[in-house]
C-alpha positions in Angstrom: 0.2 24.0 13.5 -0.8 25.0 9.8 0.3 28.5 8.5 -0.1 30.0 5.1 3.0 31.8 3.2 3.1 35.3 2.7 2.9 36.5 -0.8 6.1 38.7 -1.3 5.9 42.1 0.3 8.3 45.2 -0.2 8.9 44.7 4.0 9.9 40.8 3.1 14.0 40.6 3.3 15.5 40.3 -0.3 17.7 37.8 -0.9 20.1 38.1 -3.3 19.5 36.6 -6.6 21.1 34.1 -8.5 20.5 32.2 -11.7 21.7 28.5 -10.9 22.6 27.0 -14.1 25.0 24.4 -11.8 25.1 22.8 -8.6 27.1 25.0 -6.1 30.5 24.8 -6.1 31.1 24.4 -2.7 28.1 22.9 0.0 27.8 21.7 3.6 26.4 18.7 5.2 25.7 18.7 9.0 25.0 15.3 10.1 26.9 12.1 8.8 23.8 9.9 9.7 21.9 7.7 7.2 20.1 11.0 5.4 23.6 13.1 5.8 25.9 10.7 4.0 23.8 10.0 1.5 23.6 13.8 0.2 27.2 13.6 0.5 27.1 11.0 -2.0 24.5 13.1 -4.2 26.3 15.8 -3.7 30.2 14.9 -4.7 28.8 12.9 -7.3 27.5 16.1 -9.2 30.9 17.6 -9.0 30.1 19.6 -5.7 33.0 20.1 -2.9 31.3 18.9 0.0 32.4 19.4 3.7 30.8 17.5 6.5 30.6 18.2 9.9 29.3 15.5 12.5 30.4 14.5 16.1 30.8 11.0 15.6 34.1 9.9 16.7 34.3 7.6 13.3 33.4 10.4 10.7 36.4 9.9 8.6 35.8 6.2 8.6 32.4 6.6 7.0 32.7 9.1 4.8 35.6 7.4 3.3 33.4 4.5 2.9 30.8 6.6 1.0 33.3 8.6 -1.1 34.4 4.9 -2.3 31.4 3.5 -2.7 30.4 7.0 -5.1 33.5 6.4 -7.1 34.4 10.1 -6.7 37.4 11.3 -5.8 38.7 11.5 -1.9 39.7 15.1 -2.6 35.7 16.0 -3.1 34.6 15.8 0.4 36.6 17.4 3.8 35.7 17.0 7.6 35.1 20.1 9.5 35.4 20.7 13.1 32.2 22.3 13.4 29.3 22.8 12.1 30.5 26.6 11.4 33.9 25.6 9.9 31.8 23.3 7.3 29.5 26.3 6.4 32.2 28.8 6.3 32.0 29.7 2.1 29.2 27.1 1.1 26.5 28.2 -1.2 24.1 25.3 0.4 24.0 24.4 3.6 22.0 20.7 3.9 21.6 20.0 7.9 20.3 16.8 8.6 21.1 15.8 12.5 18.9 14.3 15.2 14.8 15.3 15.3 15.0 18.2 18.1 13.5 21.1 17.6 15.3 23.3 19.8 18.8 21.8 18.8 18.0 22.6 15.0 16.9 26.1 16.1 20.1 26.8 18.1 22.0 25.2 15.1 20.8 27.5 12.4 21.4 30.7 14.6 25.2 29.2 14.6 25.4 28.1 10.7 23.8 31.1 9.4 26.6 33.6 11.5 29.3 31.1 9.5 27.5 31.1 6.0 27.6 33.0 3.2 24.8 36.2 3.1 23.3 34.7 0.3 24.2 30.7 0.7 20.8 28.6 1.4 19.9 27.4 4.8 18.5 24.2 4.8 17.2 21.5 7.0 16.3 17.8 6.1 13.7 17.6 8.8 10.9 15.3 8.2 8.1 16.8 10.5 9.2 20.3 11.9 8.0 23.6 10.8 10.4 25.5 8.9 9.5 28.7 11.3 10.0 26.4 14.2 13.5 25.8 13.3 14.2 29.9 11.9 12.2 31.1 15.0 15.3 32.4 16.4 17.1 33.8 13.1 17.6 37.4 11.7 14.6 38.0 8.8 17.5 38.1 6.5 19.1 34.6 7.3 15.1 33.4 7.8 14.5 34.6 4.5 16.7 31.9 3.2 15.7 29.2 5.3 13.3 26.4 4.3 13.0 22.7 4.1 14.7 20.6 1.7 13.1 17.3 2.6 14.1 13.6 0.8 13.2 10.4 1.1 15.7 7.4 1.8 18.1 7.1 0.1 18.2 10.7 -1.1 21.2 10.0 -3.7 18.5 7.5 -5.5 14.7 8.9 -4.6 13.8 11.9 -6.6 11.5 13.9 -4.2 12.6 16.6 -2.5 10.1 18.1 -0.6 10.8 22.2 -0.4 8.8 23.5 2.3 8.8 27.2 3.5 8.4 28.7 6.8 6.6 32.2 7.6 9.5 34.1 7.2 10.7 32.5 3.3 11.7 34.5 1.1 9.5 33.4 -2.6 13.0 33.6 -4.0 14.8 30.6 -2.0 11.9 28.7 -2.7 12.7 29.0 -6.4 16.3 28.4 -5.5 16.0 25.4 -3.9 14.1 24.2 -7.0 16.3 24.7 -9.3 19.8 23.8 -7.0 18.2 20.3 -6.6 16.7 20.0 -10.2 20.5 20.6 -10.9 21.7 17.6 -8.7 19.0 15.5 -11.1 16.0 15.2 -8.2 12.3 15.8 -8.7 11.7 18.8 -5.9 8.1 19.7 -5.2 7.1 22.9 -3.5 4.6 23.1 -0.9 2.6 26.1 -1.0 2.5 26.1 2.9 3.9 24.2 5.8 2.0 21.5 7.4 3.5 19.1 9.9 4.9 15.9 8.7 4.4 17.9 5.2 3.0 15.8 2.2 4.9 12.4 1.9 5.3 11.7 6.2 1.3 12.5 6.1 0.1 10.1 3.9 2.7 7.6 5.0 1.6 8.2 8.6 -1.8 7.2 7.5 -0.6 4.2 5.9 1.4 3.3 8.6 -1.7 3.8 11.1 -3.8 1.4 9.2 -1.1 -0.9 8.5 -1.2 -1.4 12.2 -4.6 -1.7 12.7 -5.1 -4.7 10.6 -1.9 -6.4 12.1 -2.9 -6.0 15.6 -6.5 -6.7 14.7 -5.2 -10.5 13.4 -6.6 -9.2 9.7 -3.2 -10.5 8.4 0.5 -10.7 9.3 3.3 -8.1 8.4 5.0 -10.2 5.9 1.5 -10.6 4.2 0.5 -6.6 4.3 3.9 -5.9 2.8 3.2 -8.5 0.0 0.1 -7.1 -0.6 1.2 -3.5 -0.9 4.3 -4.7 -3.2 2.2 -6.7 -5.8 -0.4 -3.7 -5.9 -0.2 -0.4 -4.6 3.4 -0.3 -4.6 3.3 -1.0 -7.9 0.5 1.1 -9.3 2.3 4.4 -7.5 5.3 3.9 -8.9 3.9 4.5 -12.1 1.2 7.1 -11.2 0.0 8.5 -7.9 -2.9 7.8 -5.7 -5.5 10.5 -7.1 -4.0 10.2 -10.8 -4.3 6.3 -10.5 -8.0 7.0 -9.5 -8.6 9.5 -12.1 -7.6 6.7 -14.6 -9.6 4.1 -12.9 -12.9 6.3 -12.9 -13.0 6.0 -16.9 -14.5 8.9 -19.0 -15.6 10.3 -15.9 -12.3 10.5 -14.1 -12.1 10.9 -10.3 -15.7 11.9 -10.6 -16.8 8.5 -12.1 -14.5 6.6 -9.9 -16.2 8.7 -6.3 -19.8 7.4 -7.7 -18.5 4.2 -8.7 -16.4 3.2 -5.4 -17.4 6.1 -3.1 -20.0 4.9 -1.2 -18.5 1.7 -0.6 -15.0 3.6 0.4 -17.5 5.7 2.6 -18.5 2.4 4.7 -14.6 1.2 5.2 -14.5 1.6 9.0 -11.0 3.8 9.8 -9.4 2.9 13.6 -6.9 4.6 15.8 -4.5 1.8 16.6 -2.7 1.4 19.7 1.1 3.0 18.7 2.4 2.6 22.2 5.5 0.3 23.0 3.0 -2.2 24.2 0.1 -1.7 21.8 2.9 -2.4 19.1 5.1 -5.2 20.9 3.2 -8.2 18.1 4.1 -6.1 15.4 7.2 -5.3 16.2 8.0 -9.2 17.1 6.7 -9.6 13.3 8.6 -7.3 11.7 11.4 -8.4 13.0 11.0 -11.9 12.6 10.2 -11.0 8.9 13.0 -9.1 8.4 15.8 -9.3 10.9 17.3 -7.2 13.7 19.0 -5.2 12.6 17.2 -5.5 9.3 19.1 -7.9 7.2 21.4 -5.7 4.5 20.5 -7.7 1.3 16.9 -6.0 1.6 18.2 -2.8 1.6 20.4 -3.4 -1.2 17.6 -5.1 -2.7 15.6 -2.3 -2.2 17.4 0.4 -3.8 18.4 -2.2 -6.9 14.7 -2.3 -7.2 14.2 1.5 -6.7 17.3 2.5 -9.4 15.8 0.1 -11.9 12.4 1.3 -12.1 13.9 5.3 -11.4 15.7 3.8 -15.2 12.7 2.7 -16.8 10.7 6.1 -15.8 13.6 7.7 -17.4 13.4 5.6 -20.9 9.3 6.3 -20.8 10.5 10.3 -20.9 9.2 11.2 -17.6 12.1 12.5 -15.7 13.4 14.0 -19.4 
């Protein structure tokens, strides 16, 4: 399901306006998972209050841990108990629990009766529709929900994705932007929702090749990971897929490159591979034989030394300045 945003009509809700010069004061995370405690960190580290709110019977236990590991102070962060009790007087509410559409819907009817009338309703969700999740709010409290989604880690990856539903008011939108420009990310605005929106899309077409050539025998998953890290990884995190084209077409740009490459791009033969539990039992074997189960920490801290360093050089070149 694709839908187009309305332009702004008198009939549209108005949301009150604000000029955000600062990160809120005061903000909410719902969900201590991977995504959740990692805007806490974000968050308290840019001199926010946070509250969190999650079920978990260890939540103190690991948001201690991140408050430490953020070197901020313990009084930054509080536990709720509930998700209405950690909105209660937030300016941003960031929800980021389990993949369920009709759980998130339920969940923003009860955070957006506990919220501020103006405070921004928004969900970390990596594939559902923004008017899925409003579908059963008020136009006002719809108005200011939208999708505020990162990548992992969002404390060090820039992108937010800001996606809007039907029902978005033009002004959250522009909200959003500047409320995470604030907390130093790169947030992108989609002019429309699309499932999976922009980054899950193209990595789900990655991740559907990536597959195919593995269970076709075309190479192991240790070797399609090298090959991505010494040259599309690379190349992207310098300049992205259609700009890296543009550059390689010459004078001609993206239009030289198409005549250049094109035809033989035309002839690459695209599959549908087999994403089943059993279709993807040898990959999964290789994957974990790579990499451990459950993967082995010192890549992920490897990972995100690798990330922060290059995020550092970006910033020297200028572009993030």
């Amino acid at each position: 399901m694709e839908t187009s945003v309305p332009n702004p009509a008198s009939s549209q809700p108005r949301v009150p306006s604000r000029v955000v010069s600062r990160v809120p004061s005061r903000v909410a995370v719902i969900g201590a998972g991977t995504i959740g405690l990692s805007w806490v960190r974000l968050f308290a580290s840019h001199g926010s209050h946070v509250t969190v709110f999650d079920p978990r019977p260890d939540l103190a236990e690991v948001v201690n841990a991140t408050v430490a590991s953020a070197g901020v102070s313990p009084d930054a962060v509080d536990l709720a108990a509930s998700a209405a009790e950690a909105a209660d007087g937030s300016e941003l509410v960031q929800e980021s629990g389990p993949e369920r559409p009709d759980a998130k819907a339920a969940l923003f009817v009860e955070l957006a009766e506990a919220a501020a009338s103006d405070a921004l309703l928004v969900s970390s969700s990596s594939a559902i529709l923004p008017t899925r999740i409003a579908a059963d709010l008020s136009d006002d409290a719809a108005a200011r929900m939208l999708i505020g989604h990162p990548f992992n880690p969002p404390h060090i990856m820039p992108l937010v994705e800001i996606v809007p539903g039907e029902r978005t008011a033009q002004g959250s939108v522009a909200r959003a932007l500047e409320i995470y420009r604030a907390y130093g990310r790169e947030p992108v605005a989609l002019a429309r929702e699309a499932r999976g929106f922009v980054g899950n899309r193209l990595q789900n077409a990655i991740l559907r090749e990536a597959v195919h050539l593995v269970q076709t025998g075309v190479v192991d998953a240790e070797g399609l990971d090298a090959v991505v890290k010494g040259s599309l990884g690379l190349r992207w995190a310098a300049v992205g897929p259609l700009e890296g084209m543009h550059l390689g077409g010459g004078e001609h740009g993206l239009r030289g490159f198409m005549e250049h490459i094109g035809p033989s791009f035309a002839a690459i033969d695209l599959h549908e591979p087999d994403l089943a539990d059993d279709g993807m039992a040898e990959v999964f074997e290789q994957a974990e034989d790579a990499y451990g189960l459950p993967p082995r920490p010192e890549i992920a801290r490897e990972r995100d030394r690798i990330q922060e360093e290059i995020l550092q050089l970006r910033k020297r070149a200028g572009e993030f300045e």
